[in-house]
Structures are given as C-alpha cells and as structure tokens.
RODO-2510 file (C-alpha; in nm, 4 decimals, decimal comma):
residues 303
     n   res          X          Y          Z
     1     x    11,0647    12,4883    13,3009
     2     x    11,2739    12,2161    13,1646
     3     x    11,1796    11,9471    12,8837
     4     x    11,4331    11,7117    12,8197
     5     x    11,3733    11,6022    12,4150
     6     x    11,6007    11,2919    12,4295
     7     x    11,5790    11,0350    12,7080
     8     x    11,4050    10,6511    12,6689
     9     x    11,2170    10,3947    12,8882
    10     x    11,1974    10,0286    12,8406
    11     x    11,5628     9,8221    12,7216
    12     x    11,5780     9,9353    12,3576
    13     x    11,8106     9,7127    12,2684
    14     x    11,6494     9,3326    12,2907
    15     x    11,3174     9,1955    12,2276
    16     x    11,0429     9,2501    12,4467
    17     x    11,2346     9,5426    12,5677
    18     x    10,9107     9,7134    12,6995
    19     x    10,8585     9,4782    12,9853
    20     x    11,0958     9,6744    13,1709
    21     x    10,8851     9,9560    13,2192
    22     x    10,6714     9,8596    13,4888
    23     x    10,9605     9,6440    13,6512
    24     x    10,9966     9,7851    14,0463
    25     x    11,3287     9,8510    14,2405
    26     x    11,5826     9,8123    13,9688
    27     x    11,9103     9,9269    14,0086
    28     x    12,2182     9,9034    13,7767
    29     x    12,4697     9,6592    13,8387
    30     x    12,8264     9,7869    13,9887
    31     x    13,1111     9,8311    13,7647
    32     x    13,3915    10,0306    13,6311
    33     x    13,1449    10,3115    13,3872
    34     x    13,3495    10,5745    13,1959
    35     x    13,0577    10,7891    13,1209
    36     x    13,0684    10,8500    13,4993
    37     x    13,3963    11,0133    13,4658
    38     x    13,3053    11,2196    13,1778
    39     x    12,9891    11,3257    13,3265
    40     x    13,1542    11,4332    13,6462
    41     x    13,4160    11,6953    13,3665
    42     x    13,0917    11,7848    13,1896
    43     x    13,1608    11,5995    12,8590
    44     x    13,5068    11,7786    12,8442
    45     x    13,7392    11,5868    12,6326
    46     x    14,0227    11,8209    12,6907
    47     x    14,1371    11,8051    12,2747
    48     x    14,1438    11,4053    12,3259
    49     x    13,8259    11,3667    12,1196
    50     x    13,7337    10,9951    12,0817
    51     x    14,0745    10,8811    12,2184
    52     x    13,9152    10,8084    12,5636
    53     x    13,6533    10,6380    12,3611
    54     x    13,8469    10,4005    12,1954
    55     x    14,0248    10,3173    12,4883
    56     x    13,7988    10,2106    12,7239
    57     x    13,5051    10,0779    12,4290
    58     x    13,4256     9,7762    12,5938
    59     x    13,3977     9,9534    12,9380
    60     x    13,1977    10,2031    12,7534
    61     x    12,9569    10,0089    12,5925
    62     x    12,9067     9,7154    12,8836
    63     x    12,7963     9,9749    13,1400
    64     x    12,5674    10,1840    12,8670
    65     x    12,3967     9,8695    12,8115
    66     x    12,3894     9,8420    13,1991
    67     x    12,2474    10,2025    13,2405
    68     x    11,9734    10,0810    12,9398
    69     x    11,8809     9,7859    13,1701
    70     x    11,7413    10,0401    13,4556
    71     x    11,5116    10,2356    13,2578
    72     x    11,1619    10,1555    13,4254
    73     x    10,8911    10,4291    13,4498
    74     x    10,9912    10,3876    13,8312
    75     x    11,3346    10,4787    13,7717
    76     x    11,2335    10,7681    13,5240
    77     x    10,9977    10,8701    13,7491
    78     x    11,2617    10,9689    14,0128
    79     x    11,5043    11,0929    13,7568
    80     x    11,2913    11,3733    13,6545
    81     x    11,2084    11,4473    14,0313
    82     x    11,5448    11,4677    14,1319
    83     x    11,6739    11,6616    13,8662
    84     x    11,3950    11,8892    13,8222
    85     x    11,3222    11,8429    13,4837
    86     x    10,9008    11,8816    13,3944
    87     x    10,8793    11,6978    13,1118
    88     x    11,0864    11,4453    12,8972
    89     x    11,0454    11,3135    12,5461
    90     x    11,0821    10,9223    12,5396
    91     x    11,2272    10,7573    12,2239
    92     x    11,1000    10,3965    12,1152
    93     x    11,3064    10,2278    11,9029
    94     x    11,1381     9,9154    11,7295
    95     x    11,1252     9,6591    11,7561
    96     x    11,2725     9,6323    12,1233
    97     x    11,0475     9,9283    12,2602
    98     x    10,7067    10,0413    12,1125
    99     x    10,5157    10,3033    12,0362
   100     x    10,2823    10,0831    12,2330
   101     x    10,5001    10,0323    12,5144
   102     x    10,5245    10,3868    12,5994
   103     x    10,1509    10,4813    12,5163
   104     x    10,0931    10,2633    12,8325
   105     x    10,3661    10,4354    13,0344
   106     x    10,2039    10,7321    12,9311
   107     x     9,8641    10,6939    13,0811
   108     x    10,0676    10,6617    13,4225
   109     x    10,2513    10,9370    13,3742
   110     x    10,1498    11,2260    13,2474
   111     x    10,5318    11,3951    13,2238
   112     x    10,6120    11,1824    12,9177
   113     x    10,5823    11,2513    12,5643
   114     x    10,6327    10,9861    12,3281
   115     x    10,7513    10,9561    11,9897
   116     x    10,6839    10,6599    11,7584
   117     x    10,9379    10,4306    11,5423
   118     x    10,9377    10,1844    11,2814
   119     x    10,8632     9,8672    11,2578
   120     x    11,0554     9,7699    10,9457
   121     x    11,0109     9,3826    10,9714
   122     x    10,6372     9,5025    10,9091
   123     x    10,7329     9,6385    10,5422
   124     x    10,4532     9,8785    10,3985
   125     x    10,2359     9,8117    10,6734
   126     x    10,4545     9,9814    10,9017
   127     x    10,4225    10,3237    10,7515
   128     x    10,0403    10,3547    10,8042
   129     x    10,1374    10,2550    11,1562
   130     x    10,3200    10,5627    11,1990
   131     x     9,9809    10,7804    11,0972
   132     x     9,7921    10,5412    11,3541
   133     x    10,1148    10,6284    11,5888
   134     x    10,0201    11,0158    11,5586
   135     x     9,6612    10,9947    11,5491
   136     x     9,7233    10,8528    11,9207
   137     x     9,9372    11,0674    12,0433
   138     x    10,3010    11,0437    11,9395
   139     x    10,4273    11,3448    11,9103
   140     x    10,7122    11,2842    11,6090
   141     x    10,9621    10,9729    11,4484
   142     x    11,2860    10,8322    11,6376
   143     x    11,5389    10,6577    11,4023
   144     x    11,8116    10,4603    11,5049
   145     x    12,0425    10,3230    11,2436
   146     x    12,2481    10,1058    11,4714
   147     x    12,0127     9,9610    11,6851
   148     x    11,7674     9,9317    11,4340
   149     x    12,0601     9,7998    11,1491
   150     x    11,8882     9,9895    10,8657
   151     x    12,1025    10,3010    10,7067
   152     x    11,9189    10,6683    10,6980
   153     x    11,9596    10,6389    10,3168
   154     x    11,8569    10,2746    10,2758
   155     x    11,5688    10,2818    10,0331
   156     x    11,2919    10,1485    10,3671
   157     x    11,4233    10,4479    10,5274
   158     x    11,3233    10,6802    10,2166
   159     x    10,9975    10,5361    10,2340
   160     x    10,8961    10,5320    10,5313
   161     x    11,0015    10,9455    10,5618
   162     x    10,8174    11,0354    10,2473
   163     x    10,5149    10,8616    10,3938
   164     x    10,5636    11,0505    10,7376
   165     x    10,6294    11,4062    10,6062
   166     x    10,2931    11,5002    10,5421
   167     x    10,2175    11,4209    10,8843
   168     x    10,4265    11,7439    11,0156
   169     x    10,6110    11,5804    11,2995
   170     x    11,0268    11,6246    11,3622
   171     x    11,2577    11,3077    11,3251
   172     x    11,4906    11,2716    11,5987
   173     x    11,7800    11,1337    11,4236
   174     x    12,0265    10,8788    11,6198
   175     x    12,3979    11,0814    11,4675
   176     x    12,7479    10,9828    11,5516
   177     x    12,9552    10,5965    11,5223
   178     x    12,8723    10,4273    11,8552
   179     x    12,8401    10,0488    11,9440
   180     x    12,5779     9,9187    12,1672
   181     x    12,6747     9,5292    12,1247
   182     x    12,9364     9,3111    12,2796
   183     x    13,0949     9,0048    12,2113
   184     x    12,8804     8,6791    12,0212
   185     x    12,5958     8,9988    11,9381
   186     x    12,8353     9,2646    11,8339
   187     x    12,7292     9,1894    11,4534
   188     x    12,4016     9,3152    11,5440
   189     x    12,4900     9,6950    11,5309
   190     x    12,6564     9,8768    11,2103
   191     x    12,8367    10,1379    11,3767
   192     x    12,9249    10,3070    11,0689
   193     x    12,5416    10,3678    10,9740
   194     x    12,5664    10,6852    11,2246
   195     x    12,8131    10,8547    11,0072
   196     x    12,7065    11,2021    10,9355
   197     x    12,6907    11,1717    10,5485
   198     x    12,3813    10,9305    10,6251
   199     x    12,2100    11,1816    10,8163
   200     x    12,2939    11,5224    10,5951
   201     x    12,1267    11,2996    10,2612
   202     x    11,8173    11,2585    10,4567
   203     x    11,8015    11,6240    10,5696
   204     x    11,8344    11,7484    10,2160
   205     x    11,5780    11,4682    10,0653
   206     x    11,3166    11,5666    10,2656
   207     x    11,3214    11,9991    10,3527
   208     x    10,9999    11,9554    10,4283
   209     x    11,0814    11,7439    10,7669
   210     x    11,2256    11,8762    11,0804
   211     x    11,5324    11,6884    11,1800
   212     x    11,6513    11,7061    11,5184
   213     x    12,0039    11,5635    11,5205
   214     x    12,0325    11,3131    11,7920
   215     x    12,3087    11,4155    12,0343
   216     x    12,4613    11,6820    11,7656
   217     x    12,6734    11,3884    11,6171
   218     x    12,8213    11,2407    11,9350
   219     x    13,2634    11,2752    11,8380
   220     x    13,1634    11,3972    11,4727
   221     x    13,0048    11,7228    11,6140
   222     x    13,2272    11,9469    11,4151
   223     x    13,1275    11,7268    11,0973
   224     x    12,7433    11,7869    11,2225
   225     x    12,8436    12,1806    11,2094
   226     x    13,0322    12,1660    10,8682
   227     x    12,7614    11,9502    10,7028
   228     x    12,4287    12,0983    10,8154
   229     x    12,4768    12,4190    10,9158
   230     x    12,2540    12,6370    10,7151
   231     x    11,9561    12,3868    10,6807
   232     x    11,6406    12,5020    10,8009
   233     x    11,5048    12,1786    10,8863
   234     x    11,8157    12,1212    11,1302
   235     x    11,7607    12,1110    11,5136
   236     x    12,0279    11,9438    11,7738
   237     x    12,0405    11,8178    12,0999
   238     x    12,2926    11,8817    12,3986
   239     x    12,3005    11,5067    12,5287
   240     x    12,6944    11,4413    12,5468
   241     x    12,7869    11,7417    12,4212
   242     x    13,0447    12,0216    12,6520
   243     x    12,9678    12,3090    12,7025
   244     x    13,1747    12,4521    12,4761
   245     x    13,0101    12,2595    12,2169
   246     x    12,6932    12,3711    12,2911
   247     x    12,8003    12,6888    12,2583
   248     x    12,9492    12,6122    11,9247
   249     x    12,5972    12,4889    11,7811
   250     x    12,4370    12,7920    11,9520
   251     x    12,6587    13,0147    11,7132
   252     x    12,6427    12,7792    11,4158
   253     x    12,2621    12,7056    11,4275
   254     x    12,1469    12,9756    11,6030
   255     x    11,9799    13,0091    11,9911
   256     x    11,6462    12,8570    11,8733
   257     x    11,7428    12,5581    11,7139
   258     x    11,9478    12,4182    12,0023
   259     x    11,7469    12,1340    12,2666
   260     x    11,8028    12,0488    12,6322
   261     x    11,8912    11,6132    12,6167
   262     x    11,9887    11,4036    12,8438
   263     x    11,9756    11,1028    12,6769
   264     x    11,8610    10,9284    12,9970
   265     x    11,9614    10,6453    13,1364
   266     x    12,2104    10,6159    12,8677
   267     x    12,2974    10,9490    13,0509
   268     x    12,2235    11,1347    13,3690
   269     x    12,0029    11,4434    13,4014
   270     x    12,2017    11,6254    13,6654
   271     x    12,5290    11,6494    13,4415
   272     x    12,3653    11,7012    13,0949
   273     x    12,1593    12,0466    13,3040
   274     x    12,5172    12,1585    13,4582
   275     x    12,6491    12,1786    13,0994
   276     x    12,3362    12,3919    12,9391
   277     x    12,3778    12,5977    13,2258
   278     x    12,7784    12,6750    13,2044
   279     x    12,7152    12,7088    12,8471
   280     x    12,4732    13,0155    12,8601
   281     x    12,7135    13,1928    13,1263
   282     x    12,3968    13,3373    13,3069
   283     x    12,1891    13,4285    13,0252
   284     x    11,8713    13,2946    13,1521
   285     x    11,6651    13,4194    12,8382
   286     x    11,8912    13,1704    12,6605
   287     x    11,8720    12,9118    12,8999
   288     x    11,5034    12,9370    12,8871
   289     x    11,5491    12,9408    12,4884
   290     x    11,7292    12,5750    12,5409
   291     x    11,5302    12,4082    12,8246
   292     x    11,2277    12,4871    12,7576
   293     x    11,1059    12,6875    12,4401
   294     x    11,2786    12,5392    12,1655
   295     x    11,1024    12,1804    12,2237
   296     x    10,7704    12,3141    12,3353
   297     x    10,7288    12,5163    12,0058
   298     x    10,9488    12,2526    11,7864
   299     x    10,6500    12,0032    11,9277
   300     x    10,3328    12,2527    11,9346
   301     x    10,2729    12,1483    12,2922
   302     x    10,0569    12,4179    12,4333
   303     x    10,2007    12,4133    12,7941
***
C-alpha cells in the first residue's frame, strides 16, 4: 500500500483557492516546465545543487504555479489511480485553501486525509479553530511560511503551536527557500522564511510535537541533516528529494522516520514512487517502511 503524506487540492496560493476543487476537465497550460526535466533524472542534480534552480527561476516558478492551477479533486482523483497510490494526505494552506475546503472534498472521496492550517488574519480565534479542525477530522497542522508570509519563529506561530500540542497531531512543516510569486505579486512570498534555522527553533521549542519536515529542506537537505538529526520529534518527506538523498535521511534519521511525498501537483506521483523505489535497491520491507507504515502509524490511521 502506498500513502502519499504531502500532496494538495484546491490553488493554495490566491483567495478563494478552494473553488478549484470541484472544477471539471482542467488541464495545465503548455509551456517550457523544468521540474519536468528533473522529474524525468529522478531529482538528480548531478553536484549542480540549486544552480539549475537559479537559472531557470522564473521558468520554475511560472509552471509550479501552473501545475497548482490543476489541482481539482477530478484531477487528484486520476493521479492516485494512475499511479497507484491508496491514499494521500492533502495540505490546506490558509487562507487560499481550507480546512473547510477539503472537509468537502473529503466526503467525495474517501482516499483523502486532510490536515488543517491557520487562519492567522483570525488572531486568537484561529487557534480554537484548529481544536474544532481535529474534532472534525483533520488529521494534523500544515505550515507554510512563504505562502502564508508568517516566519516559524514569529511570535503567532509560537502561539498557535503551544495551543495545538496538546492536541497530539504532527506539523508538516513547509522547509527549504522557494518562490511561488512572479512579477507585480512577488512581494507576497518571503523566500527566506523557509530557511532551516526557522524550522530547527520550532522543533526544539516544542519536543512534545511531531514535525514532519516538508520535502526534507528542498536544496538545504544537507542543512536539514546537520541541524535536526538526532531529534525525536523529526520526520521527513521524499517529495523532490534523489534517491540518493533519500537514502541519506534513511541513514541519518533512521528507516522509520522517512515518508513517501509527492508533493502533488506541484509534483508528479509517478517520478516521486521511481525514486523511493531506486532508493531501497529491492528491499521491499523498507519500501513498505516508507510507503506505507511510517504515515499510517505517524497518523494512528487504523487501515
């Protein structure tokens, strides 16, 4: 079995973003996409690191934001047929996509498990939301720092976490500098706010809350290993990751602490399975360890 703990549903990244999710026969506009190409080398970067990044940013970030504008349950739906994948974890991230917006989605499809986020325009108010969140269904916290342009150590942040912990759900943590606006909106993101520093304070504030490090740091992976390795409360993710990374944070965090993610549509199922898969080198107890086990125990599902 395969649960992917990373993927979305609904444009997370402008208002009303939920709307999307019922939207029929959407497809994503042609262009030149990069993440194609890296995809198709299995997230290889060949000791380039970021370079390719930085090169072809504004490539990079017009078709992600293409790839974001396709993500209807429809859509979703055939992604986790095609690629075989049982069940996937969908990530709201307020206030462009709702805990709401997916508890909906949910009742349609019974494949998706959804996490909550904040609301921080809500203040206060927004942290009993996150109990109400849970109470409902929502099986753990997403945090974005760039979307949502509020740092992992900014003092809403702290609140909002300390209110949350006694709830005993994992934070999947958005890790690594990425940009996901272009042009007249580009101020609208703080790319720096995924630095890993951010996301190591958090992790030590609060031992008492599972992290899950989104996408293992994204180009700062090694920084993810240096920083966190050792903490109890650490779990990471595969999306965008090589294989030889993943088999880097299989040695450095051990075989239970590492996640099958996609990060869909940002990225494709297909690819992200290929690299678990070359990673383990055949050894299907570990494979199962990283498709399947890790999230169902990390979540208590009961599947």
């Amino acid at each position: 079995m395969i649960i992917d703990i990373h993927s979305h549903l609904g444009n997370v990244l402008e208002y009303g973003g939920g709307s999307l999710i019922s939207q029929k026969g959407v497809v994503m506009k042609r262009m030149f996409d990069p993440m194609t190409i890296n995809e198709t080398g299995l997230m290889r970067t060949y000791g380039l690191g970021s370079i390719p990044y930085a090169i072809t940013k504004y490539w990079t970030t017009k078709s992600q934001r293409a790839r974001n504008e396709m993500a209807t349950l429809e859509n979703l739906r055939r992604s986790i047929d095609e690629a075989g994948v049982d069940y996937t974890v969908c990530m709201p991230i307020a206030p462009y996509v709702t805990f709401n917006d997916l508890a909906v989605a949910c009742v349609e499809e019974k494949r998706i498990f959804p996490f909550t986020s904040i609301e921080f325009s809500k203040g206060r108010d927004a942290w009993k939301k996150l109990a109400e969140d849970v109470s409902r269904g929502a099986l753990g916290l997403k945090l974005h720092p760039i979307i949502q342009s509020v740092s992992l150590t900014d003092s809403r942040t702290m609140e909002a976490l300390e209110a949350f912990e006694p709830l005993k759900k994992p934070v999947l943590v958005h890790t690594g500098v990425s940009c996901y606006y272009l042009g007249k909106d580009k101020d609208r993101n703080i790319p720096a706010y995924g630095k890993i520093r951010f996301a190591e304070e958090i992790v030590k504030t609060f031992p008492g809350i599972n992290f899950i490090i989104g996408h293992s740091g994204l180009f700062q992976v090694n920084e993810v290993m240096r920083r966190l390795k050792g903490c109890r409360n650490v779990w990471v993710d595969t999306s965008v990751q090589s294989p030889l990374r993943v088999r880097q944070l299989v040695k450095t965090f051990g075989a239970e602490k590492v996640m099958y993610a996609s990060d869909w549509p940002f990225g494709k199922r297909p690819p992200a399975i290929k690299i678990v898969r070359a990673a383990c080198r055949d050894d299907r107890k570990l494979e199962n360890r990283i498709f399947f086990e890790n999230a169902r125990d990390l979540l208590g599902l009961s599947i």
